[in-house]
Structures are given as structure tokens and as C-alpha cells.
C-alpha positions as CSV (number, residue, x, y, z in Angstrom):
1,X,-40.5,-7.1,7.6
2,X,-37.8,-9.4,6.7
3,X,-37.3,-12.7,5.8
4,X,-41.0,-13.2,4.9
5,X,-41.9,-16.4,3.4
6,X,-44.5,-19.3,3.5
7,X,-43.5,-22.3,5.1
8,X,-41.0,-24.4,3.5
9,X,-40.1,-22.0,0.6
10,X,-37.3,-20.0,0.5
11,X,-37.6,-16.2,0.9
12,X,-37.9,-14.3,-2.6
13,X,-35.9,-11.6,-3.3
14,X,-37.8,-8.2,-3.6
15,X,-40.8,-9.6,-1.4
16,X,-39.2,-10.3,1.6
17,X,-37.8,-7.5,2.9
18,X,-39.4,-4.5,3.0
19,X,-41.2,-1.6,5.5
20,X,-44.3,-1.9,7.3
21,X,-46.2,-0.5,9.8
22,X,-49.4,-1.4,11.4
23,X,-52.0,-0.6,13.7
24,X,-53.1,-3.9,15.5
25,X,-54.8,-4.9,19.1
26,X,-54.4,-8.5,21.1
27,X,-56.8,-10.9,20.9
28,X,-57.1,-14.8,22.1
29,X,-60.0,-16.9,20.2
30,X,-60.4,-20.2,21.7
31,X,-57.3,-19.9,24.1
32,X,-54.8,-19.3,21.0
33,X,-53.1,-15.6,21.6
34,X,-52.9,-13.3,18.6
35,X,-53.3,-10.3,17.1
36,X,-56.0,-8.6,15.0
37,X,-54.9,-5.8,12.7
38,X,-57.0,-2.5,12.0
39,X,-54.4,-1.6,9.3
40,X,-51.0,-2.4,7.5
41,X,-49.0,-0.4,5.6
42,X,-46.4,-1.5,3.6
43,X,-43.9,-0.1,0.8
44,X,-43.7,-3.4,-1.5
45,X,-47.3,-3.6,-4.3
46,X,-46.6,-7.3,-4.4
47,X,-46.6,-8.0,-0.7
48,X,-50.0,-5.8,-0.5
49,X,-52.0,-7.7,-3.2
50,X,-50.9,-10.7,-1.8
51,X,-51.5,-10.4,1.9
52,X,-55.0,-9.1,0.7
53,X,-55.5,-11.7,-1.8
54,X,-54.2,-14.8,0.4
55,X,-54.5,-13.7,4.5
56,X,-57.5,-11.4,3.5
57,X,-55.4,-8.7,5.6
58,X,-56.3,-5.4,5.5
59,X,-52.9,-3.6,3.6
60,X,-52.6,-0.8,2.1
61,X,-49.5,0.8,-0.5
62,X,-47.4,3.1,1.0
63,X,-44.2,5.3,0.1
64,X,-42.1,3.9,2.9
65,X,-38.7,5.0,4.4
66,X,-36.2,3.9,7.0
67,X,-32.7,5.7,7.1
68,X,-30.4,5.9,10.3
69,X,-28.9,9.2,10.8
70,X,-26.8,10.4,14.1
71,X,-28.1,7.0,16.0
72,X,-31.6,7.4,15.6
73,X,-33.8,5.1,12.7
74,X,-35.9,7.8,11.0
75,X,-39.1,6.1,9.7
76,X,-41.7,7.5,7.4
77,X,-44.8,6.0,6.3
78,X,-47.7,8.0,3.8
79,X,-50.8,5.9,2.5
80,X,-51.7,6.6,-1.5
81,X,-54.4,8.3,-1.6
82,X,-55.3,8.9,2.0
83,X,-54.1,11.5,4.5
84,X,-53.0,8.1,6.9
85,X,-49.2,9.3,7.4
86,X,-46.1,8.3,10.0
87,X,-43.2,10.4,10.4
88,X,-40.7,10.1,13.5
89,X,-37.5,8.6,14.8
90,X,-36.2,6.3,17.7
91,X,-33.1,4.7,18.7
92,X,-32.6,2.0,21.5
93,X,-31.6,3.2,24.6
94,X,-31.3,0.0,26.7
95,X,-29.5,-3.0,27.1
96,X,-30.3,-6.3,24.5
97,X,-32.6,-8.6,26.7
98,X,-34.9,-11.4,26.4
99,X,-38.1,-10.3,28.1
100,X,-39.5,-12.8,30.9
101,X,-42.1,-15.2,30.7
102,X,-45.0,-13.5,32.6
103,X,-44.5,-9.7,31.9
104,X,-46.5,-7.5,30.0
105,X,-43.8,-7.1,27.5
106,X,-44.0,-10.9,26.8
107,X,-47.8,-10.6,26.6
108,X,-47.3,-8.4,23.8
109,X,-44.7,-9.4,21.4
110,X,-44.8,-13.0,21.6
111,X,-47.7,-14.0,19.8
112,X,-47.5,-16.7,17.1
113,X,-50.6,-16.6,15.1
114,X,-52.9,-13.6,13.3
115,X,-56.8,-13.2,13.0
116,X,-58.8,-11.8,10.2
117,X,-62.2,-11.3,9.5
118,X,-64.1,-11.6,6.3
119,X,-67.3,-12.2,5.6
120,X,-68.6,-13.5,8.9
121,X,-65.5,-15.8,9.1
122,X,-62.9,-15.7,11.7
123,X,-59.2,-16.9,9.8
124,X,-56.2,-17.5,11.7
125,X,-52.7,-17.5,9.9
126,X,-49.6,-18.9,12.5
127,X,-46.6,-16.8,12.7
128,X,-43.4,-18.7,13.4
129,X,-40.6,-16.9,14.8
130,X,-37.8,-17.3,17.5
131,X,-38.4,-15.1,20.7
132,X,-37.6,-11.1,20.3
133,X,-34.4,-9.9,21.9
134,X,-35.7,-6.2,22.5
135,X,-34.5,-3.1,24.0
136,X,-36.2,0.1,25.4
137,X,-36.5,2.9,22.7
138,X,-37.0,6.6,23.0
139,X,-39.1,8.1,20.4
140,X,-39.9,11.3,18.5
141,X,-43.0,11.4,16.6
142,X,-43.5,14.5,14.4
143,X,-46.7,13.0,12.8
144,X,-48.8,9.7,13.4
145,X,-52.3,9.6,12.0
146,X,-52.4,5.9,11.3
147,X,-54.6,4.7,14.6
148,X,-56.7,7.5,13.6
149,X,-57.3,6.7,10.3
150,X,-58.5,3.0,11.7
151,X,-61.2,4.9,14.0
152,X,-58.8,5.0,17.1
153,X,-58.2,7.5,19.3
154,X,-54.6,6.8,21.3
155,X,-54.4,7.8,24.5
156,X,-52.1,10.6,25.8
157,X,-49.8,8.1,28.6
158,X,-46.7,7.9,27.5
159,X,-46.3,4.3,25.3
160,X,-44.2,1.4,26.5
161,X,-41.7,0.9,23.5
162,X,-39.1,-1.5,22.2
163,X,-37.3,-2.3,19.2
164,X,-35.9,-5.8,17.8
165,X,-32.0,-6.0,18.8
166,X,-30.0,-5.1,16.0
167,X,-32.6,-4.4,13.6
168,X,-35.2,-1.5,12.4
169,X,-37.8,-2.9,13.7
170,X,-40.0,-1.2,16.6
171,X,-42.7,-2.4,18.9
172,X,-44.8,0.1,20.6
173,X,-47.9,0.1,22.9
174,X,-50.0,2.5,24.4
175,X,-52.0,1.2,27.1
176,X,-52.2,-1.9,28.3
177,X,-56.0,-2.5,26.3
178,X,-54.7,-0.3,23.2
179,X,-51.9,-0.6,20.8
180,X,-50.4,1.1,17.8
């Protein structure tokens, strides 16, 4: 995550920026397009309470890293407590692209608001961002217990993957009805 802030207010330093992973599926309540998340991890304590306090989000601590080595972004994730765990590495392997209007990868990474459930309470939280310039990734994943650890069993088709231009950050879906 990067450049996290509420509206209005500048970004703070040491709770903006920082790893996260999360296991999430698409959902649209009352014609608005989001997404509903079964877990997110993240490396920052602050950014956890908060997102639980405030967004009622369901985050969980974890010992994060990213590091790039030989042009792949190695990316681990390991939940406190839990055996939820993330180890593997991609690199982009297309060309930087806007995705069209229509497509599935559209579908997918341009939502603009997130769901949450508490109680017996449906919250939305808007998400403001430009559109995604993405490209295709190949990945390597020597571990990945997170959709499991949320109940879900991912399929074995091979996922349809992308990663933010220029950045460490990495979409990834499994089937077109399942996501990680």
C-alpha cells in the first residue's frame, strides 16, 4: 500500500506505505461494484488497529517482506500467531497498458469502493484512485496458505495476473468467480 490517507489529509509518514496482502472476492450491492475481503495482512501494527478500529476490516499483523533480486519482486507474508503464510516471486513480463473498458481485467481492478460486514450491517468505504497501468506477471509461489486460512480452496487453473506499472504491487485472480 502506498500513499494511504483519508481524504483531504496529507499522507503520514510510517502509515502510509507499507506491505499488504489480501484475500478478497467482487461484489456489487445496490449496482455499486466493490470488493469484500476475507483477509488482509499487513506489516505496519498502526495501520491494522486502525483499519479494524475505523473500516471494521478484517487485518491481521504480519512480518512482511518485499525485496527485488535478479528482476523478480520477492514477497513474503507470515501471520503472528497463525500458520497463514505467503512466500513467492514475480516480475512483469508484458508491456505497460491501460486495460479496456469492458474486459475482465477491467472488471477486476477497477473498483472504487470496499464492503464490510459487522454485526448485521453492510459498510461501504470509497476508494479513490486513478486507473491501473498494469502488466502481465509470471509467478513463482513456493508457499500460499492465505485463501486457505479464510476457508477457500483455490482452484488449480492457472491465475490471470498483473502487477501495477512501476511498482511492487501485484493483482492476481484465479477464476473468473474466485480471487486471491
Amino acid at each position: 500500500m502506498s500513499g494511504i490517507r483519508a481524504r483531504g489529509l496529507p499522507a503520514l509518514p510510517g502509515l502510509s506505505r507499507f506491505p499488504e496482502l489480501n484475500v478478497r472476492t467482487y461484489v456489487t450491492i445496490d449496482g455499486k461494484p466493490g470488493v469484500f475481503f476475507f483477509s488482509l495482512d499487513a506489516a505496519n501494527l498502526p495501520a491494522v488497529w486502525a483499519a479494524r478500529t475505523f473500516y471494521r476490516l478484517p487485518y491481521f499483523h504480519s512480518r512482511m517482506s518485499i525485496a527485488e533480486k535478479d528482476g523478480w519482486l520477492h514477497y513474503s507474508s507470515k501471520r503472528h500467531r497463525t500458520e497463514a503464510e505467503f512466500r513467492g516471486r514475480y516480475r512483469p513480463i508484458g508491456p505497460v497498458q491501460l486495460c479496456a473498458s469492458g474486459s475482465l481485467t477491467y472488471w477486476l481492478t477497477e473498483r472504487y469502493c470496499l464492503y464490510t460486514v459487522a454485526g448485521n450491517n453492510i459498510y461501504r468505504a470509497d476508494i479513490h484512485h486513478m486507473q491501473w497501468s498494469l502488466q502481465d506477471v509470471e509467478l513463482d509461489v513456493e508457499s500460499n496458505t492465505m485463501a486457505q486460512s479464510a476457508g477457500i480452496s483455490l482452484p488449480r487453473t492457472p491465475p490471470l495476473l498483473h502487477c501495477r506499472a512501476a511498482s511492487k504491487f501485484l493483482f492476481g485472480r484465479y477464476s473468473a468467480w474466485m480471487s486471491s
